[in-house]
C-alpha positions in Angstrom: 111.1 7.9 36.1 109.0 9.4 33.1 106.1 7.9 31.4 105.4 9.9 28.2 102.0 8.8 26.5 100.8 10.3 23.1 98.7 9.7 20.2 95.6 10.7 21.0 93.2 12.5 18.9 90.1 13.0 17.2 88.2 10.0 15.2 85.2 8.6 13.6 83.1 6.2 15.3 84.6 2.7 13.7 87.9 4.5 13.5 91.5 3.5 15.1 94.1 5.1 17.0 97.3 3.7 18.1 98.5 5.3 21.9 101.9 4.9 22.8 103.6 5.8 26.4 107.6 6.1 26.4 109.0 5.1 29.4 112.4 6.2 31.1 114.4 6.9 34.0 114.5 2.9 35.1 114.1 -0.4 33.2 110.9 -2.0 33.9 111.5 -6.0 33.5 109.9 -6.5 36.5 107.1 -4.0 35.8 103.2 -4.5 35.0 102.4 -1.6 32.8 99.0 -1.0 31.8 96.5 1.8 31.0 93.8 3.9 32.3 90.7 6.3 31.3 88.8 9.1 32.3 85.8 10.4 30.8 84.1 13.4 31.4 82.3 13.7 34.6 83.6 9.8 35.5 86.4 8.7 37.9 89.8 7.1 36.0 89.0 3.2 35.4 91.5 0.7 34.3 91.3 -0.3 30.8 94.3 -3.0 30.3 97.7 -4.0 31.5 100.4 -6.0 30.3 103.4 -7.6 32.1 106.5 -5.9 30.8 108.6 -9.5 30.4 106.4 -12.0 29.4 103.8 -10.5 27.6 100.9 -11.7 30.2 97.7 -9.5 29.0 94.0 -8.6 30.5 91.7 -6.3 29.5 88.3 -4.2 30.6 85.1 -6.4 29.3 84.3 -2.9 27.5 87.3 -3.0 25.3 87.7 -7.0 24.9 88.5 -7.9 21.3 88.6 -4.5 20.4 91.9 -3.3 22.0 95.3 -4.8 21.6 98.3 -3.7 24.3 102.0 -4.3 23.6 105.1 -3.5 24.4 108.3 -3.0 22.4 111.0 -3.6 25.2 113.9 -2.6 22.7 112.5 1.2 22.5 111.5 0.8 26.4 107.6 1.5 24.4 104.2 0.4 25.5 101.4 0.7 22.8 97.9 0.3 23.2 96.0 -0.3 19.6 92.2 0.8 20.0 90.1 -0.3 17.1 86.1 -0.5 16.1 86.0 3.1 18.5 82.8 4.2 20.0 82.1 7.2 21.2 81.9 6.0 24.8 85.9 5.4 24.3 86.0 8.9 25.0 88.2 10.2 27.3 91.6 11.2 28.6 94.3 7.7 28.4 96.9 7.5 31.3 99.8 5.0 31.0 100.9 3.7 34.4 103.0 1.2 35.7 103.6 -1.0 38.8 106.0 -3.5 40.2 105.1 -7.4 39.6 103.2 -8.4 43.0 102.1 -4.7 44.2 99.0 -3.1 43.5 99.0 0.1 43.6 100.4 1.7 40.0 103.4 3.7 41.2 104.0 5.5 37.6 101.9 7.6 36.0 102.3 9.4 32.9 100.3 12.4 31.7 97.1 12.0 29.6 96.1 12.2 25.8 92.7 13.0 25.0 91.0 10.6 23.0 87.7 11.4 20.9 85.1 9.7 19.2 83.0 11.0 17.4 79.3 9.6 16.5 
């Protein structure tokens, strides 16, 4: 299994970016897939998550009406759309992903570094 996240980057404060993880190795219809953060100096926190089937999102307080999370099942493709960035959106985005019912996130992907600049 192989979650592949890209699209970070550098941007303005008020900017976008658009994240993207590509995911492989096994279907994930029964999957919760959903992403996490980590700033400088600051443990990994989750940010949002999305059921893989039916679409069910939730989101951090800190990124509420800000970011949008998707998934495009036909290119096995979850996308997280950050807009309005602040420079406290810094940080290194992990995709991850974990069976309906489970807790703990069994996939991880590798990072992109997101950076906001004031």
């Amino acid at each position: 299994v192989q979650l592949q996240a890209s699209g970070g980057g550098l941007v303005q404060a008020g900017g976008s970016l658009r994240l993207s993880c590509a995911a492989s190795g096994r279907t994930f219809g029964r999957h919760v897939m959903g992403w996490f953060r980590q700033a400088p100096g600051k443990e990994r926190e989750f940010v949002a998550q999305i059921t893989w089937s039916g679409g069910s999102t939730y989101y951090v307080d800190a990124v509420k009406g800000r970011f949008t999370i998707s998934t495009d099942n036909a290119k096995n493709t979850m996308h997280l759309q950050m807009n309005s960035l602040k420079p406290e959106d810094t940080a290194v985005y992990y995709c991850a992903a974990r069976a309906l019912g489970i807790a703990t996130w069994h996939y991880w992907g590798q990072g992109t570094l997101v950076t906001v600049s004031s």
